[in-house]
C-alpha positions as CSV (number, residue, x, y, z in Angstrom):
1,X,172.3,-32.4,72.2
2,X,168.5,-32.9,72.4
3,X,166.2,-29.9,73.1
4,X,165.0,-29.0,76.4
5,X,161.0,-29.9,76.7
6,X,158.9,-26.7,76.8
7,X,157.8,-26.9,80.5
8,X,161.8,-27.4,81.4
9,X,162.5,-23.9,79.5
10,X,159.7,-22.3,81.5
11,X,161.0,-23.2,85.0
12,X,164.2,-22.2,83.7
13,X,163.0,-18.8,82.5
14,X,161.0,-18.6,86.3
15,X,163.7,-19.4,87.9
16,X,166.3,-16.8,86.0
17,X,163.4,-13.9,86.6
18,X,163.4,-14.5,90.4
19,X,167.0,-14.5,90.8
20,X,167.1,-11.0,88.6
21,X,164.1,-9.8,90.3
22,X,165.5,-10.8,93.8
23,X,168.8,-9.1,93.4
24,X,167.1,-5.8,91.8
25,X,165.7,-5.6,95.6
26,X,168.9,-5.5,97.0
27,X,170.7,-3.2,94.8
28,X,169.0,-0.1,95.6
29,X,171.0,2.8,94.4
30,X,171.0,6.7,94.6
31,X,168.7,6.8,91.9
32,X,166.0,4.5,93.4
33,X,166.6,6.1,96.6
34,X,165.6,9.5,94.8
35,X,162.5,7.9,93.4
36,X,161.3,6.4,96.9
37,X,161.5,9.5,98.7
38,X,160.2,11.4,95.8
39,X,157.1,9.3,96.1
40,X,156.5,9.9,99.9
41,X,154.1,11.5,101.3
42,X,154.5,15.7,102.4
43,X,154.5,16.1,106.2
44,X,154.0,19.2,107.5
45,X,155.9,20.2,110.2
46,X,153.8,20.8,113.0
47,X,155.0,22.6,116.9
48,X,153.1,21.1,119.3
49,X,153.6,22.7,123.1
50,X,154.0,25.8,125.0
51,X,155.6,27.9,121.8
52,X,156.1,31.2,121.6
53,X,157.9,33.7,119.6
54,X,160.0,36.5,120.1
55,X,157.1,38.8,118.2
56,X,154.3,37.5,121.2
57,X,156.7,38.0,123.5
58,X,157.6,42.0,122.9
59,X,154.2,42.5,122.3
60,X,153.5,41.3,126.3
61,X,156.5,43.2,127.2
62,X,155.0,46.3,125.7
63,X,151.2,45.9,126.9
Protein backbone atom coordinates (compact mmCIF):
# COMPACT_ATOMS: atom_id res chain seq x y z
CA UNK A 1 0.00 0.00 0.00
CA UNK A 2 1.85 3.17 -1.00
CA UNK A 3 2.03 6.17 1.47
CA UNK A 4 -0.29 9.00 1.43
CA UNK A 5 1.58 12.28 0.06
CA UNK A 6 2.11 14.91 2.82
CA UNK A 7 -0.47 17.52 1.64
CA UNK A 8 -3.20 14.39 1.47
CA UNK A 9 -2.36 13.69 5.35
CA UNK A 10 -2.88 17.39 6.08
CA UNK A 11 -6.41 17.71 4.55
CA UNK A 12 -7.02 14.62 6.20
CA UNK A 13 -5.85 15.82 9.63
CA UNK A 14 -8.11 19.33 8.75
CA UNK A 15 -10.81 17.61 7.95
CA UNK A 16 -10.77 15.10 11.24
CA UNK A 17 -10.29 18.49 13.47
CA UNK A 18 -13.34 20.17 12.11
CA UNK A 19 -15.51 17.26 12.40
CA UNK A 20 -14.20 16.96 16.31
CA UNK A 21 -14.27 20.57 16.71
CA UNK A 22 -17.88 20.80 15.11
CA UNK A 23 -19.39 18.10 17.26
CA UNK A 24 -17.65 19.59 20.62
CA UNK A 25 -20.20 22.67 19.76
CA UNK A 26 -22.98 20.54 19.91
CA UNK A 27 -22.36 18.48 22.89
CA UNK A 28 -22.64 21.02 25.47
CA UNK A 29 -23.00 19.42 28.76
CA UNK A 30 -23.71 20.34 32.55
CA UNK A 31 -20.21 21.09 32.96
CA UNK A 32 -19.83 23.52 30.10
CA UNK A 33 -23.08 24.86 30.93
CA UNK A 34 -21.54 25.65 34.47
CA UNK A 35 -18.50 27.30 32.88
CA UNK A 36 -20.68 29.61 30.51
CA UNK A 37 -22.74 30.96 33.10
CA UNK A 38 -19.86 31.20 35.42
CA UNK A 39 -18.26 33.49 32.96
CA UNK A 40 -21.34 35.93 32.60
CA UNK A 41 -21.52 38.98 33.49
CA UNK A 42 -23.17 40.11 37.37
CA UNK A 43 -26.47 41.96 36.89
CA UNK A 44 -27.75 43.74 39.58
CA UNK A 45 -31.17 43.59 40.16
CA UNK A 46 -32.60 46.86 39.81
CA UNK A 47 -36.77 48.06 40.84
CA UNK A 48 -37.60 50.47 38.62
CA UNK A 49 -41.33 52.21 39.28
CA UNK A 50 -43.52 53.41 41.95
CA UNK A 51 -41.89 51.02 44.87
CA UNK A 52 -42.39 51.23 48.17
CA UNK A 53 -41.99 49.35 51.32
CA UNK A 54 -43.88 48.34 54.14
CA UNK A 55 -41.07 50.40 56.43
CA UNK A 56 -42.02 53.92 54.12
CA UNK A 57 -45.24 53.15 54.39
CA UNK A 58 -45.79 52.94 58.49
CA UNK A 59 -43.64 55.72 58.69
CA UNK A 60 -46.46 57.87 56.54
CA UNK A 61 -49.06 56.20 58.58
CA UNK A 62 -47.38 57.46 61.67
CA UNK A 63 -46.46 61.16 60.53
Amino acid sequence: MPAMPLRQTRHVLAAAAAVILLAGCGSMDGAGRRVATALTPYTVEVVQGNFISREQVEALQKA
